[in-house]
N, C-alpha and C positions, 0 to 999 in steps of 0.2 A: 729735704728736697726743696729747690726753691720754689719757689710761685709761680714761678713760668712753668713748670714741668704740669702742669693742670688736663687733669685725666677728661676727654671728650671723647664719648661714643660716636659712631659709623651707626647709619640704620643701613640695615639689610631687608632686599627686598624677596621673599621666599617664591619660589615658582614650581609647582608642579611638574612633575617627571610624569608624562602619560608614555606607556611605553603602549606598543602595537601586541594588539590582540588576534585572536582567532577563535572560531569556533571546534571543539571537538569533541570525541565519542564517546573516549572511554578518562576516565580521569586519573590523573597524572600520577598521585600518590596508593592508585587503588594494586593491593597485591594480588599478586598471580603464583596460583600453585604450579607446581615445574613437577610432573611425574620422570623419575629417573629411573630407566631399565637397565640393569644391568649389563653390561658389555660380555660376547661372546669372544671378543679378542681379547687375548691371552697380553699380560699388560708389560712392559718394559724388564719389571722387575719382574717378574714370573718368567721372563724367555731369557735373561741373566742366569736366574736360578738353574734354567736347564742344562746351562751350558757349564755351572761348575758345580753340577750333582754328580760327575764323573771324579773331579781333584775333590771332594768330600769325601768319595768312595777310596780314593789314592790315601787320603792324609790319616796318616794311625792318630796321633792325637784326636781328631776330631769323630775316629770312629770310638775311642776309647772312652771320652768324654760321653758320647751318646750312650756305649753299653751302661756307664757308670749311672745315667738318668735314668735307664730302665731299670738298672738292679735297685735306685734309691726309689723310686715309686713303689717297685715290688715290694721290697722291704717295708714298705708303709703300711701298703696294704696288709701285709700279714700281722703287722703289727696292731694295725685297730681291729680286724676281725677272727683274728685268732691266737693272737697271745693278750694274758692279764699281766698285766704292768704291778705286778704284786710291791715289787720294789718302790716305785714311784708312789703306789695307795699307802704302801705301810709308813714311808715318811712324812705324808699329808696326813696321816692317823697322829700319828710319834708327838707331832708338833699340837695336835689340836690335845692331846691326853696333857703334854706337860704344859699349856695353858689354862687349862680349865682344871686339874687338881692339883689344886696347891694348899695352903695350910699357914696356921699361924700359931702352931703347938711347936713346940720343942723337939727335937727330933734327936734318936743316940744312932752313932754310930761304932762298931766294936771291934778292931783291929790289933794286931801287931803288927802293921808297914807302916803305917803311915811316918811320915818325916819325924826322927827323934822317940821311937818308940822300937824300931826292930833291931834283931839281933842279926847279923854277919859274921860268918864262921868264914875267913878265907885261909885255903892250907894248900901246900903247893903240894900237887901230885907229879908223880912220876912216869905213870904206867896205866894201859886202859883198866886195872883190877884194882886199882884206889882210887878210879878216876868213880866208878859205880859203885865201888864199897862207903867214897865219899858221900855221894848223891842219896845213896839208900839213909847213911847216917841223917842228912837234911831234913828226907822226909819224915824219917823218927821222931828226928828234936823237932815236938809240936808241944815246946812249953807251955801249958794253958796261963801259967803265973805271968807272962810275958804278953798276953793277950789285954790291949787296954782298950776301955770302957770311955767313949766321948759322951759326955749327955749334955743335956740344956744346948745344940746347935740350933740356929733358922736355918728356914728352909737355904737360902741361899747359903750356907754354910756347910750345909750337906752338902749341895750340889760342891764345892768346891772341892770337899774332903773327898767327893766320889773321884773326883777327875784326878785328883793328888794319887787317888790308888791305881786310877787307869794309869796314868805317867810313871809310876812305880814300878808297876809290870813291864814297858818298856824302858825304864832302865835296867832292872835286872836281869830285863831277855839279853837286851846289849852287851850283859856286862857278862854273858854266861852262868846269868844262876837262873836256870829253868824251874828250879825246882823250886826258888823262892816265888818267882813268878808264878808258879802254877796254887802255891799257896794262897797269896792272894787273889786268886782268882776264885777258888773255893769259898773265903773269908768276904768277899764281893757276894759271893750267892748265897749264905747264908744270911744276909741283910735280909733278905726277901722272905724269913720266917717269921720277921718282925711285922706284927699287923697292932701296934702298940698307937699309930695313928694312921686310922685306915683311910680316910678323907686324903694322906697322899701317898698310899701306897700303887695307882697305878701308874704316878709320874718316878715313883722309886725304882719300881720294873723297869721304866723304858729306861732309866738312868746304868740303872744294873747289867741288862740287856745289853746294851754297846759295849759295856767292858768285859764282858764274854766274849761278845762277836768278835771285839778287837784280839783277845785270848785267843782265841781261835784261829783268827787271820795269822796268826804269827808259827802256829803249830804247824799251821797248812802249807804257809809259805817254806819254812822250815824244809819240811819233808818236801814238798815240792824243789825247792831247789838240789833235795839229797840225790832226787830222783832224776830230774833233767838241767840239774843247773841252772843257766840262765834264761834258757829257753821260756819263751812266752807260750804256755800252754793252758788252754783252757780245761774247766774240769770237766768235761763233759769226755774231753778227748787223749782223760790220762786212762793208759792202759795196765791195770793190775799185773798183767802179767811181763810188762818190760820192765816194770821197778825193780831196783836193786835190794837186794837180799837186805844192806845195811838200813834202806831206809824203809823195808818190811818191819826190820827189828825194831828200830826206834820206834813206828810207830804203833808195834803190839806194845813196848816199853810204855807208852804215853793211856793206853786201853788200860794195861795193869794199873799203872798210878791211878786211875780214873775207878776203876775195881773196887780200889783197895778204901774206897769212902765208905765210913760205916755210915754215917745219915744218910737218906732219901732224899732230902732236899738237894744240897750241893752234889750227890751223888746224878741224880735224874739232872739238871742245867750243867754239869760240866761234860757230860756225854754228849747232850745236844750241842753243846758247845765244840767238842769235836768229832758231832759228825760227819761233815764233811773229809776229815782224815781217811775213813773206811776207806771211799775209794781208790787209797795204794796198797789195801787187803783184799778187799773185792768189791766189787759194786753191787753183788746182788745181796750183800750185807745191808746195806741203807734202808730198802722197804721195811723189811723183814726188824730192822731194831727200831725203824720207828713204829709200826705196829707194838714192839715188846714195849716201847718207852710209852704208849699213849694208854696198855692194859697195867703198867706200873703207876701212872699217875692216879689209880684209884686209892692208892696206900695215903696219901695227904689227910689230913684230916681236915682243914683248914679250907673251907670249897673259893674263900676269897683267892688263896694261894696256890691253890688247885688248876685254877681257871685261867691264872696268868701262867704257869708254865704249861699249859694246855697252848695256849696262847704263841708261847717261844716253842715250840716245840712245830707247830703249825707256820709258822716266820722264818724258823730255820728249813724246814722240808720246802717248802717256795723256794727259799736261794738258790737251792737245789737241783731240784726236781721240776718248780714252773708248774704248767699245767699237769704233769703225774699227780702233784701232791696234794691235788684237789680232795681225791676222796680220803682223804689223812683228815681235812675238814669236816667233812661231813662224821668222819669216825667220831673224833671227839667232840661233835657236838653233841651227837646219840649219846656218848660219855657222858657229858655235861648235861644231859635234859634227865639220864637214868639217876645221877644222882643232884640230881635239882632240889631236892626237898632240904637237902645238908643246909641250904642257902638260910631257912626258917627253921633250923635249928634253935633250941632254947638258949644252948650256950652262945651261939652268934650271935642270938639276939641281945644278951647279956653283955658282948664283948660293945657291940655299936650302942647299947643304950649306957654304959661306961664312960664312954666318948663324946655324950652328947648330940649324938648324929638322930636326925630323925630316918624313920623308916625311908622315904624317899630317898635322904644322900646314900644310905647305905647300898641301896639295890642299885643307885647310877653307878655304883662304885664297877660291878658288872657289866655295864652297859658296853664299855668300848671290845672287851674283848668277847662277848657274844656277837657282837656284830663284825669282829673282824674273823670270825669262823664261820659266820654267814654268809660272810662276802666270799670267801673261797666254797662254801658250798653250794654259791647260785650260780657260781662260774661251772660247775660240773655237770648242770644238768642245765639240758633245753627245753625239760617240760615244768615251767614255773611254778605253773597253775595246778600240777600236781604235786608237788612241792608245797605248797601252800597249805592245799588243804589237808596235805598229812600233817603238818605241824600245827595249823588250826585245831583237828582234833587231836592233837597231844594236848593244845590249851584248853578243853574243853572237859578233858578227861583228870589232870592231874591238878591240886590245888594252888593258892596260890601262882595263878600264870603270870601273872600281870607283866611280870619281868619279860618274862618270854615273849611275850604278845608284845610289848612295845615295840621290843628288837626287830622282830619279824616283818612289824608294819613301817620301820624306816627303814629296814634291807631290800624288802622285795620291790621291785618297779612298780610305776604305778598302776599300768592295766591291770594287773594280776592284784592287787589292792581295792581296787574302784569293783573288780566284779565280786568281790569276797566283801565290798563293806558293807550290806545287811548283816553276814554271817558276824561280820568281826562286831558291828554295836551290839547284837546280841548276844555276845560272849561280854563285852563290858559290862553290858546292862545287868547281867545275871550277878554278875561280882561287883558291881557297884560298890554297895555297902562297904567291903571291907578291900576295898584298891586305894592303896598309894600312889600310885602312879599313871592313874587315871588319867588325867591334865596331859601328862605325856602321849598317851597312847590317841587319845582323840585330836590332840594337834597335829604329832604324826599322819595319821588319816584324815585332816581338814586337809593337809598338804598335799596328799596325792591328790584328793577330788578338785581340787585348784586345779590341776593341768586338766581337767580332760576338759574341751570345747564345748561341748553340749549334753545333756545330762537328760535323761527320760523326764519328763515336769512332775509326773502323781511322785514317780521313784524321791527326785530330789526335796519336794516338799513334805514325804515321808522321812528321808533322812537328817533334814532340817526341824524337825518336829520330834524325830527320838535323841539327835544331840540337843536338843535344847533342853531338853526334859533331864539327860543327863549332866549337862556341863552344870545347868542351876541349881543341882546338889554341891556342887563342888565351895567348900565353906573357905579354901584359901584363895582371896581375891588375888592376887598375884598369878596362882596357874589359873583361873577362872578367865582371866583376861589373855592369859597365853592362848588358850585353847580359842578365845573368840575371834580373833587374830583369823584365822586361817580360813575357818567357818563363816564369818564374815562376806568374807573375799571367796568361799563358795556361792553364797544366796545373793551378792550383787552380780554373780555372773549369770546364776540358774535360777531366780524368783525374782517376784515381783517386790515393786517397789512396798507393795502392801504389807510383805512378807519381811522385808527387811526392815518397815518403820517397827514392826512388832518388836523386833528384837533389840531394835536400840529401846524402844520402851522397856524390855525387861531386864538389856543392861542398864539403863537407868534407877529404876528400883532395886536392883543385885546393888548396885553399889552405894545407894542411898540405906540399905538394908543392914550392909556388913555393918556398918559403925566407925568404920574409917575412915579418916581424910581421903576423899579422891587425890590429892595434890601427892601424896606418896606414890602414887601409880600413873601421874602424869605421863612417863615416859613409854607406858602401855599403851596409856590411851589415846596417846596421840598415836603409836605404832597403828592399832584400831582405824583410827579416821582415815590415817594414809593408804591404809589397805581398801578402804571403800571409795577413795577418791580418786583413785590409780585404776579401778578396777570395773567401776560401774560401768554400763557403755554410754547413758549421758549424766554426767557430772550434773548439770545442772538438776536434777532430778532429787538429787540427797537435800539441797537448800527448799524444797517443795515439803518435804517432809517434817513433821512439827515435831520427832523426837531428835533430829540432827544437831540443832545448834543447844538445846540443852545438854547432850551430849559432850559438844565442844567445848561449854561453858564450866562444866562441870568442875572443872580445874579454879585456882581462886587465887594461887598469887602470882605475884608480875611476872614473875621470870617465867613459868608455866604458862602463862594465858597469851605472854609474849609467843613463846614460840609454838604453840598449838597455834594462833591467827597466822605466822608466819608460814606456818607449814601449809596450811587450810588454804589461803590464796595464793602461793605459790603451784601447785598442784593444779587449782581450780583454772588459773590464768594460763598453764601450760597444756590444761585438756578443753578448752574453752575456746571452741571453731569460730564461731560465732563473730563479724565484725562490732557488733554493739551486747549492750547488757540492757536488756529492756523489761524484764518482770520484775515487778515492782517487790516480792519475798525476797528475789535474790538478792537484788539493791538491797532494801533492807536490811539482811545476814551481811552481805560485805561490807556495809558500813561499820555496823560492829565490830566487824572485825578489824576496820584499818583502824579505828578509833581506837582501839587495842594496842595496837602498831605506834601509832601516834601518841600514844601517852606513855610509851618507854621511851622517848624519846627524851633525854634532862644534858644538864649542862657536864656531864661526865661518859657521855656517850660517844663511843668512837666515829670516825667520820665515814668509814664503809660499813657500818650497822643504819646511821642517818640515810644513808644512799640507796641499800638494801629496801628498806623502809619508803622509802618516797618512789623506787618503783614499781612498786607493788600498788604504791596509794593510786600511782600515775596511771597503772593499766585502771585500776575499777573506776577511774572520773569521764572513761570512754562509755558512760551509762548515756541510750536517748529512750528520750520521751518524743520521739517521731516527731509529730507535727506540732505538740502543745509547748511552744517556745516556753513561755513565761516557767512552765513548770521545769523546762530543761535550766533555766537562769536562777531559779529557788535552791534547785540542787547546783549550783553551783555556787551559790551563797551558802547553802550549808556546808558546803564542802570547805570553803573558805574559815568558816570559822569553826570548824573543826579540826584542819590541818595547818595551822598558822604557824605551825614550829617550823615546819619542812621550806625552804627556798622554791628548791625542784616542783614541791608539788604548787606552790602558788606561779610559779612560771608555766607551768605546763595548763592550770585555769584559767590566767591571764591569755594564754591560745587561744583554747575553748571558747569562752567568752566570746572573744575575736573574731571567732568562728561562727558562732551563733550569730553574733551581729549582720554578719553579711546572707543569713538564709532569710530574715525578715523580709516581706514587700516591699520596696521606697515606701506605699501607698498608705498601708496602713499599719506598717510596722515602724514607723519614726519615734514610737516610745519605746520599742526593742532597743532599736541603734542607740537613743541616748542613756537606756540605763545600762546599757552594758557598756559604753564608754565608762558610764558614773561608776560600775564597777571598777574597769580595768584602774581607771585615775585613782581610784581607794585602796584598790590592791596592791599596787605597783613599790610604795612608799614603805611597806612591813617589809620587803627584800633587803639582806644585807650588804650585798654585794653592789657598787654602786656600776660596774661596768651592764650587770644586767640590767638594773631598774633604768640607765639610760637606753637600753637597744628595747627594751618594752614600750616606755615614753613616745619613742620613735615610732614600733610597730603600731602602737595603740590610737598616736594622733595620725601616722597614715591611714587607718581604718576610717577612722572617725572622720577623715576628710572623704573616704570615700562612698563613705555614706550622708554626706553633704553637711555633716554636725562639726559646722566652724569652730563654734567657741567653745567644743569640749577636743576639737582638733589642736587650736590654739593651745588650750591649757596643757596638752599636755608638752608641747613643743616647749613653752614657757620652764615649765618644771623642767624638760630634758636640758634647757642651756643653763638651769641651774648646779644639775648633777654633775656636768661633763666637768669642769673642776675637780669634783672629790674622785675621779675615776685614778687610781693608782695604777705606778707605773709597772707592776708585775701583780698576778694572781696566783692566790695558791687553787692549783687542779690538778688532781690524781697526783697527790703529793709532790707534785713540784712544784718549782716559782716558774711562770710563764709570765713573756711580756705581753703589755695590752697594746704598744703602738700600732699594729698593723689593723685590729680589730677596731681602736678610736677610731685610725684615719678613714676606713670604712664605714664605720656609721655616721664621721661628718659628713662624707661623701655622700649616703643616703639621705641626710638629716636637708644637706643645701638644693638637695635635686628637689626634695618634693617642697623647699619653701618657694619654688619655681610659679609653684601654682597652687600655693597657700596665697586668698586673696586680704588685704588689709584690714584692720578693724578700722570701722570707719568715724567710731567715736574716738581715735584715738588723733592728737596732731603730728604723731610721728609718722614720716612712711617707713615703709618696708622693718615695720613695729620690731618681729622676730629677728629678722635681720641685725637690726641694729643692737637689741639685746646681744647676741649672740655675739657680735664684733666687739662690743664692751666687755664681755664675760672674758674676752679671748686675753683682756689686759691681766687679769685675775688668776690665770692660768698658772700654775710655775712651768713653762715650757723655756728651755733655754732659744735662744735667736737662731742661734747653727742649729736644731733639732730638727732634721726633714719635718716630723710630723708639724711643726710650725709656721715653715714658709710654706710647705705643701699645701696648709689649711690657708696662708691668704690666698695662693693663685686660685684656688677652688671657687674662694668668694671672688673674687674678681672675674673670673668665668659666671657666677652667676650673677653678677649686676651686670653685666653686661648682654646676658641672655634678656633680662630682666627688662631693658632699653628696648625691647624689639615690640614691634606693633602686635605682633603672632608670635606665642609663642609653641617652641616646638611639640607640645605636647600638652593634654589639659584634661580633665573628667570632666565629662557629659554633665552632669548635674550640680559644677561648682564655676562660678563666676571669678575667673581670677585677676589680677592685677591689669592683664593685657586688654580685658573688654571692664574693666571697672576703670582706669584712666587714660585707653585709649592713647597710651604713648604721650601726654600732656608733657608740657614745658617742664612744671614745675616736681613733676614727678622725674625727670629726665635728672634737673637739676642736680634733686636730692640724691641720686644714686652714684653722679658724678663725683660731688661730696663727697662720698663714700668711698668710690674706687678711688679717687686722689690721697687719702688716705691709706688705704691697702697699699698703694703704688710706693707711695713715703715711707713706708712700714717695709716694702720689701728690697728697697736702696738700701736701709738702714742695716737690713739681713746680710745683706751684699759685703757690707762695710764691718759686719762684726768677722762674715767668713776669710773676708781679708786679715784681719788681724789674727785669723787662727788658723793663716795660713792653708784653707782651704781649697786650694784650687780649681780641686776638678767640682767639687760642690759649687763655688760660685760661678764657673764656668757654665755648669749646668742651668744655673737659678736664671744666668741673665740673658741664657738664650732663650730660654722659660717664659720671662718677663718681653723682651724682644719680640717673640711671635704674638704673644698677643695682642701685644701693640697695634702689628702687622695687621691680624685677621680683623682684630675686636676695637680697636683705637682710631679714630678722624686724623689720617696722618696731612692732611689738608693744614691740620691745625699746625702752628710753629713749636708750641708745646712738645705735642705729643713726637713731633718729626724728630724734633732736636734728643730728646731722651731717648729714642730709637736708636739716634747714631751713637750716641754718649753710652748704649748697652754694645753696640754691636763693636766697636770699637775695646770694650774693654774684652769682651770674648775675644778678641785678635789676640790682645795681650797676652792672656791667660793661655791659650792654647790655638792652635794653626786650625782653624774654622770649616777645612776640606770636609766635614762628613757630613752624613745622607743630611741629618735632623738639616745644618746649618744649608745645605742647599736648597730643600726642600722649602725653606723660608725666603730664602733670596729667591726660589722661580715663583712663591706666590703673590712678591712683591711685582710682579710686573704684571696681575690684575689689581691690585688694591688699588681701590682711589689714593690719588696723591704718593702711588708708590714708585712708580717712575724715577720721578723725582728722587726721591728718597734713595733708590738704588743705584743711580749718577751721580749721587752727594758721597754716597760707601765706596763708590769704585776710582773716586779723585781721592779721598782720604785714604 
């Protein structure tokens, strides 16, 4: 730029706007409640409706649709209050049996179908009298030699080889060999004589089970289509007496082959298998053979294999029957409890201590299908409570209950539990000694007592005092902590807090006692904690308690202590009403615990574990100490140097701090305000990120100037123009690259407002000290010349040197002498700043000149109407200087684009206030 173009400021003289007042009543922003009554007129849309409730009565669809709403609600209703969804509970059963028994023994399977093993007789017949003379041959040829033996499979091996057989049966349905299908289907159910690995004999069943049922489906549908063809008819609504003679025959044909089994095993499952057939013989056949089939199931010897076709036998009469076959449940389980004792046979005991199974897996092995004969026997009856305590004293009376008693107490609802649990601990208590499944039975029953709201206090700290007395016999720490679990989460709902330290005291000793690493049972113990911290009704109440955090503690390596603390303050923070944390125990406990948090914190830790982790630290640094500042600024020095890993958390204290500073007195708090600058200026520099450590710099010397502390204001402004350099042009957040220009050009923008009324140092011979750093730094920068954020930042500074020139400035804090009342608008102050914008101005021709050659048009179009106005507002157009580069901008903007819009008029109508503007706009309208 040449020499002539020399930047001279306009003073402006500022005038008070008094606008006209009045006096009034009531005040202007004050709210007013509005009572709205309801309208007795009938409203738009309600006298519409009247007028075509007539064509809704006319339109069939619309009346059809409406019956169709009323039949689907009706149907609902019947459906939750008066049918059992037996179908739906028994595949939410099916699924939890084949996840939880499984197995890691070898398992045989013993067939002649499977793929490469069976024989095929095909011979063409002639006539329906070789068509049966053939078929009978079929069933004869049952070469045992031909029967192969699979051993050594896995379990998923089984499972495949089952499914190979189920696909089997429908190939050779398809292919018209019933007979071999019907083979395999016998050969299917005698799997299930096999108790050779009883751990997974109930997922064998359910595996077995579907390739019956599918057996089944195929017989049914069969004879169904003999009898109606295609018709879709349900079984409820087939009539024995309209079926055809031919498909009577076949399906007494299918009875005899079913007959003709000499074993009991496949003989009883392939009947149940086609029961459902009877009803194209008769219907009143089906009660009557399942009664025969539920007094044959006593011939079994085997009570494991007993119980599960008790079990099909009760699954098949549901598909059935529905609510009829309720009391077929309750039959066999009277069956099942008369010979209950089979269970503790010697030789059973013999077969599971073979196996290596202890007492316990073996009686769970029972567990699903007692309960799923329960479940259809509490459906049958509405007096529970009488139910209950029959079966009660059947456990009272017969030995070995325990199995029984489990069952009973996870079947029955819970009222009908909670009024029976004195009777039912003193049925444990009596068998203590020699129950296995003890652990089981009293978690069960902590379970129910959980649901009930409030609990008698003598009753509940009587029932708290005989489980305790029981569970701390119990020598296997694994169910010893199951059972605590539930019981637990009884005594923080119905006891005192008195009554609950107790008991963490005596699980503390239980498992200091066992001899075992707590750390193997971590994943208990933390269940434990979460149950008392979900459940208490004031959380903060458990941290008051001196057996609690040894409790939590109890645990010893990283990964365990890691997520027990994680767990602990995540809970505590989401049940924790409270705006501040101010008891000095709690504080205490939580620090431990982020300390915990904080120190699994290393250089191989992923970045939402780090994140996780620092908000967690972030809620507990919301701890006050009310009015005792200095003690609120200790803890946040300690906090400091205990979470120094975390970014988040030292940004989130650099706040704090922030904050504390401003609750000091000006009066006698000025050693507050400067140590907690001294903080924030020491903290700031451990941040990695430099976009943040500049927007802290900035928040921290704006504080600092607001509480009148220059030269820790200063310092930090100094540091903030050293950062803005290393600030990079994308950040990584929430896994992405984001860029930072929009967020730089925002904090210059904050950065240049407040050096408005940041006042000078006055040992220094520089003016406008900051300033001038900051315009030096900007050389430093890698900003390219065309980069908005670049010319952006000179017009910003040349806005504020020119603020800067004014006698008054716009705006100022009460307790800081800035530049305006420290040099009074002087000469030589005037001077220097002139200096400075002359420079900016050189600097943004220069911009001008590079957008040219990169052919940016509408960018320097913009820049130099940019550069133009300010001139106009902020420039001595008096001066020949400043006039002459006004036209030299305004002129080039012609160029570049036709000058018709708002911005460009808007400037020309303000030229005809500006001093020396006149002029200036008779010199643009001749050119």
């Amino acid at each position: 730029m040449p020499t002539y173009y020399q930047w001279s400021f306009v003073k402006k003289t500022r005038s008070k706007n008094i606008y006209p007042s009045l006096e009034v009543t009531t005040h202007p922003l004050r709210t007013e409640n509005i009572k709205i009554t309801p309208s007795l007129n009938k409203t738009l849309v309600e006298n519409l409706q009247k007028w075509s409730s007539s064509f809704q009565e006319l339109d069939p669809l619309l009346r059809f649709e409406k019956m169709n709403e009323e039949e689907a609600s009706f149907s609902l209703n019947i459906n939750e209050d008066n049918l059992a969804d037996y179908s739906k509970t028994w595949s939410t059963k099916r699924t939890f049996i084949l996840n939880k028994y499984t197995t890691g023994e070898k398992l045989t399977i013993i067939s002649s179908f499977l793929p490469g093993g069976e024989k095929t007789l095909i011979r063409q017949v002639s006539n329906l009298n070789e068509k049966v003379k053939h078929r009978l041959e079929q069933l004869d040829d049952f070469d045992e030699s031909s029967v192969r033996k699979t051993m050594g499979l896995s379990q998923q091996e089984f499972v495949t080889k089952v499914h190979m057989l189920d696909e089997e049966i429908k190939k050779a349905w398809d292919s018209e060999q019933r007979v071999k299908a019907f083979k395999i289907a016998i050969q299917c159910s005698k799997l299930l004589s096999d108790v050779s690995v009883m751990q997974f004999y109930p997922s064998k069943f359910v595996l077995i089970a579907d390739v019956l049922d599918n057996f089944g489906s195929l017989v049914y549908s069969r004879l169904k289509n003999k009898s109606y063809g295609n018709k879709n008819v349900n079984f409820q609504d087939i009539d024995p007496n309209a079926v055809p003679e031919i498909a009577k025959e076949t399906c007494q044909n299918w009875m005899f082959k079913m007959a003709s089994i000499r074993e009991l095993l496949p003989r009883l499952y392939m009947e149940m298998a086609l029961l459902q057939c009877y009803v194209f013989l008769s219907k009143d056949e089906i009660e009557p053979t399942i009664v025969r089939l539920t007094k044959m199931i006593r011939g079994m010897g085997n009570p494991l294999v007993a119980i599960y076709i008790r079990v099909y036998l009760c699954n098949v009469a549901s598909k059935l029957l529905g609510r009829q076959s309720e009391p077929f449940f309750y039959n066999n389980l009277k069956e099942f409890i008369d010979e209950y004792q089979q269970i503790f046979h010697p030789a059973m005991l013999k077969k599971y201590g073979a196996q290596l199974l202890t007492a316990d897996q073996y009686l769970n092995l029972y567990v699903p299908a007692i309960d799923w004969m329960l479940y259809g026997t509490l459906n049958s009856t509405n007096d529970k409570l009488t139910l209950l305590e029959e079966l009660l004293e059947k456990c009272e009376s017969i030995e070995n209950s325990e199995l029984l008693l489990c069952c009973i107490i996870s079947s029955f609802d819970s009222p009908s539990i909670i009024q029976k649990s004195t009777s039912i601990l003193d049925i444990i208590g009596k068998n203590a000694n020699g129950m296995v499944m003890m652990h089981s039975a009293l978690t069960s029953l902590g379970e129910h007592l959980c649901v009930v709201e409030s609990y008698r206090q003598p009753s509940a700290e009587v029932l708290s005092q005989t489980w305790w007395k029981l569970a701390s016999g119990i020598k296997n720490t694994a169910n010893f902590l199951q059972v605590l679990e539930p019981w637990i989460q009884f005594a923080c709902l119905q006891l005192s807090s008195q009554h609950i330290n107790v008991i963490l005291r005596g699980t503390i000793r239980y498992m200091i006692k066992c001899g075992q690493p707590p750390d193997d049972y971590s994943t208990q113990i933390q269940a434990v904690v979460k149950r008392m911290l979900k459940h208490i009704p004031d959380v903060e109440e458990l941290f008051l308690m001196d057996a609690f955090m040894p409790l939590v503690e109890l645990v010893q390596t990283s990964a365990a202590r890691t997520s027990m603390s994680k767990s602990v303050l995540s809970i505590f923070f989401e049940r924790y009403k409270a705006d501040r944390i101010d008891d000095p125990i709690v504080i205490s406990s939580l620090m431990r615990l982020c300390r915990i948090l904080h120190d699994s914190i290393n250089a191989v830790s992923v970045e939402d574990e780090s994140k996780c982790c620092a908000e967690l630290i972030n809620k507990y640094i919301q701890v006050s100490h009310h009015d005792d500042l200095e003690t609120q600024l200790n803890f946040y020095v300690e906090c400091r140097a205990a979470f120094i890993k975390l970014d988040a958390v030292l940004v989130a204290l650099v706040h704090a701090v922030n904050t504390l500073s401003t609750r000091g007195p000006s009066s006698r708090g000025r050693w507050l305000q400067r140590a907690c600058a001294a903080y924030c200026f020491i903290t700031v520099p451990s941040l990695h990120c430099a976009l943040a450590r500049s927007t802290l710099y900035l928040l921290s010397g704006q504080v600092s100037l607001l509480n009148n502390c220059i030269g820790q204001a200063e310092a930090n402004f100094k540091a903030l123009v050293g950062v803005i350099p290393e600030i990079p042009q994308f950040v990584h957040e929430d896994g992405q690259q984001k860029p930072t220009q929009d967020r730089v050009m925002g904090l210059i923008g904050s950065f240049l407002s407040t050096l408005l009324i940041l006042p000078d140092n006055v040992d220094s011979n520089t003016k406008a000290y900051i300033l001038s750093g900051f315009i030096k730094t900007m050389e430093r920068i890698p900003w390219r010349k065309t980069d908005p954020l670049y010319y952006t930042t000179l017009l910003r500074i040349l806005d504020l040197l020119c603020e800067m020139t004014q006698e008054q400035y716009l705006y100022n804090i009460d307790s800081v002498i800035s530049n305006d009342e420290l040099y009074g608008a002087e000469e030589e102050f005037i001077k220097c700043l002139e200096i400075y914008a002359t420079n900016i101005c050189q600097e943004v021709l220069v911009v001008l000149k590079f957008l040219s050659d990169a052919k940016e048009a509408k960018k320097q179009y913009n820049l130099a109407l940019e550069l133009f106005w300010r001139i106009v507002r902020r420039g001595d157009l008096e001066q020949p200087s400043m006039s002459s580069l006004a036209s030299n901008l305004w002129m080039l903007s012609q160029k570049l684009q036709d000058s018709n819009t708002k911005f460009a008029k808007s400037i020309l109508t303000a030229l005809k206030t500006a001093p020396g503007g006149p002029q200036l706009l008779e010199k643009l309208k001749v050119q």
